[in-house]
N, C-alpha and C positions, 0 to 999 in steps of 0.2 A: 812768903813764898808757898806755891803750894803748885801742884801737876796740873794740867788741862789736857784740854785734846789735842792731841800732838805739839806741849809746850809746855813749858816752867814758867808759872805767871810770878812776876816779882811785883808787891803792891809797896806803896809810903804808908804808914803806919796813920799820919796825917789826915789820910784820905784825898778829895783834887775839890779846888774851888768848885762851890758851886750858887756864888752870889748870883738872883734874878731866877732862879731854875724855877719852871713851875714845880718837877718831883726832884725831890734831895734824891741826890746820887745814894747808890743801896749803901748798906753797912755790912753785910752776910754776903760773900761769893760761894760759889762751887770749886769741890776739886774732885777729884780723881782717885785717889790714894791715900795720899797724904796732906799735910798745910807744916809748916816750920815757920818757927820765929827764930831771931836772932841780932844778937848787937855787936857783933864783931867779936866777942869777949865769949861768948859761950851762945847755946840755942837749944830748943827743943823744939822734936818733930815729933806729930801725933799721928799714927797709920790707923784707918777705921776702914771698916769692912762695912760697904752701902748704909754708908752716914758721909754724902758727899756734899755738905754745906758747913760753913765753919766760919767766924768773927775774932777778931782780933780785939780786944778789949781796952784799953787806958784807962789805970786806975792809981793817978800821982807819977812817980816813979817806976810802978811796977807794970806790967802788960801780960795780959791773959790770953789763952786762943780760948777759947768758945767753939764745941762741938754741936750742931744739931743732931739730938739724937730721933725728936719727932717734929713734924709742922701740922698742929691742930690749930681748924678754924672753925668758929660754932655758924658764922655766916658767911656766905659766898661772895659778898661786895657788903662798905659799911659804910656809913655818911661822914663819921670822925677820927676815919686812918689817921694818924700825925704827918706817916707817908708823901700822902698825896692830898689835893681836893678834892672832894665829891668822891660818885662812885665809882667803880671800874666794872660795873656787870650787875646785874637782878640782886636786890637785897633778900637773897631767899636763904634761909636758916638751912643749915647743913648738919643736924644732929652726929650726924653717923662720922663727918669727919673729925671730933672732937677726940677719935683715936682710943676712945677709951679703954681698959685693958690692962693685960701683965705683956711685959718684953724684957726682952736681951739683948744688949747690945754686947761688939766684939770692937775693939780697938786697944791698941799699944802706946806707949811713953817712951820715945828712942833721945836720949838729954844727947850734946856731942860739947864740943869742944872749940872754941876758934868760931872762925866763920862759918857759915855754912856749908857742910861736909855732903856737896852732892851726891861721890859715889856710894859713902854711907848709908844716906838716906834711901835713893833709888835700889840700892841692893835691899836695905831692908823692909821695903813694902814689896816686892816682888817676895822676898817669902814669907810674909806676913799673908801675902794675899792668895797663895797659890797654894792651898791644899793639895796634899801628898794624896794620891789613888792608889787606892791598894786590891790588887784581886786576889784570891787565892785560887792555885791552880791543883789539880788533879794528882797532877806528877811534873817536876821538871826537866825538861832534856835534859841530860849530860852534856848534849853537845852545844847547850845556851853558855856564852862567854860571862864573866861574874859581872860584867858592867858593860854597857852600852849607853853612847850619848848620840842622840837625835842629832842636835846641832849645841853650839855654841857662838855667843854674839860677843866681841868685845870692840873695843871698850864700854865701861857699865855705863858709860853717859849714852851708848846706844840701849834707847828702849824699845823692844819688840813690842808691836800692837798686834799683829795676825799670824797663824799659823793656819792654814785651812787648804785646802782643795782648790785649783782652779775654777771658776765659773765653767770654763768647758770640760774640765773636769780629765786635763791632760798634763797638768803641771800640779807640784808643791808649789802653795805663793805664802810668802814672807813679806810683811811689812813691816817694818821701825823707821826710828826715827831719831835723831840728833838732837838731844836737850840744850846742846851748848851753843855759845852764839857762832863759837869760832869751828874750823872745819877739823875731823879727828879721821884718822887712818885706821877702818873698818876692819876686824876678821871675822869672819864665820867658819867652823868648823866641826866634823862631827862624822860620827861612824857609818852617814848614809853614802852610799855609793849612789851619785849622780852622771847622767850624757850631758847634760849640755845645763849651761843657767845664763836666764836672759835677765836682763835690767829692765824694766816693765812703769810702765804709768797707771796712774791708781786704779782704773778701768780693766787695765790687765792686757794692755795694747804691748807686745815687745817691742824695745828700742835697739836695744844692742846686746850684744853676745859678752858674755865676763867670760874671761878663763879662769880654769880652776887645775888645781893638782888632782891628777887621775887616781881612781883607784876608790877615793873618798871625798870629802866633802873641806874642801879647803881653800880659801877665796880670798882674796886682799882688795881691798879699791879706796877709794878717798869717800868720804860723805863731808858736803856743808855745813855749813851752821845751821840747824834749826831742816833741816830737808828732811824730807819725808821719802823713802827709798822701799818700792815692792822690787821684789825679786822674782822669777817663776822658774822651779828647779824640775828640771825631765829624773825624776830619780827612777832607779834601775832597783826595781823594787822585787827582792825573791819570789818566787814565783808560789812561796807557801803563805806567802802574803795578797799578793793579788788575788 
C-alpha cells in the first residue's frame, strides 16, 4: 500500500499477468508519503521526505520494500534494456546524470501491528512531513491567547491536500479528501471566525451553501468514499490582519 493522488493504492505482492506484453508491466511505483507492507500479522511503513519511488521485494519467505534514494542513467535511451526492446529516444550519453556526488537522505521506520493501521500511518507522515515554522518575535502581546488552531479536519482518513487563497482571491479554499472506500462523517473546526462556507468543485465554482456554528469555525457534513471535497470559507478576518 502506499498514498497517491488523492488515493491509497493497494497492489498484490504477485504483481498482474503479463504473458504476450511487448514491455513487462514496471516493478518500482510512485507514492506520496509513504509505501507499507503487510500480512495481516504485523507491517511496516517507511515515511520519506521527496524519495517518492519504492519496490517491494521477494526473497523466499521474507519481503523487502525497497526505497529509491537516487535514479542515475549514464545514457538517455539504450539498445539492451531487459525492460523493453529497442530504444525509447536518442542513445546520447548523459554524463551529468550519473548524479554523482555526497547526499542525505531523510526517511522513517514506523513497524505497527495487525493489519494495516491507516490512522496510524496517515497521522504519522503528516508529521513526519510537516516541519514545525518558527519565528521569533520582537515582543509578544499580552493579549495573544496561549494557543490558537487554524482549523481541524477529522476523521484522520480525511487528508487535507490545500490550504490557499481563492483564485479570485475572496475565499479560504480547502481541499481533502476520503482515503476510505466507504463514506465517513466530516468535522472541521477551528478558532477562525467565518460568514458564510460554500461546497465548491475543483475549479472553485460554488455549489451549495453548508451551515455552520456562528461565532467560529465548526461544520459537519457527510463525505464519500474516496471523494475529493473543496470547500471556500468567507472568513471574518481581524482587521490587523487584512
Amino acid at each position: 500500500m502506499s498514498d497517491g493522488k488523492f488515493y491509497i493504492e493497494k497492489r498484490a505482492i504477485s504483481g498482474q499477468p503479463h504473458e504476450g506484453w511487448v514491455v513487462d508491466p514496471p516493478s518500482v511505483f510512485p507514492h506520496e508519503r509513504w509505501v507499507a507492507l503487510s500480512d495481516g500479522n504485523s507491517g511496516l511503513a517507511v515515511l520519506s521526505e521527496g524519495l517518492p519511488e519504492h519496490n517491494i521485494v521477494p526473497d523466499g519467505d521474507e519481503m523487502y520494500i525497497a526505497l529509491t534514494l537516487l535514479r542515475c542513467i549514464g545514457w538517455l535511451s539504450v539498445q539492451d534494456n531487459p525492460s523493453r526492446p529497442g530504444h525509447a529516444g536518442p542513445p546520447a550519453q548523459t554524463p551529468d546524470a550519473q548524479c554523482q556526488g555526497s547526499y542525505t537522505f531523510r526517511y522513517a521506520l514506523l513497524p505497527f501491528s495487525g493489519d494495516f493501521q491507516e490512522d496510524l500511518v496517515l497521522n504519522a507522515s503528516r508529521q513526519f512531513d510537516a516541519k514545525p515554522q518558527v519565528k521569533q518575535l520582537h515582543q509578544t502581546p499580552l493579549s495573544h491567547p496561549a494557543s490558537l488552531s487554524l482549523l481541524q479536519l477529522s476523521p484522520s482518513t480525511l487528508v487535507m491536500s490545500t490550504i490557499k487563497k481563492s483564485e479570485d482571491g475572496k475565499y479560504m479554499c480547502l481541499r481533502f479528501y476520503n482515503s476510505k472506500e466507504t463514506a465517513v462523517d466530516a468535522r472541521i473546526e477551528g478558532d477562525l471566525a467565518v460568514k458564510e462556507v460554500w461546497r465548491a468543485r475543483a475549479d472553485e465554482t460554488a455549489i451549495e451553501q453548508i451551515g455552520y456554528q456562528e461565532l467560529k469555525l465548526d461544520i459537519d457534513f457527510t463525505v464519500d468514499g474516496y471523494e475529493i471535497v473543496t470547500l471556500l470559507l468567507d472568513v471574518d478576518w481581524p482587521a490587523s490582519v487584512e
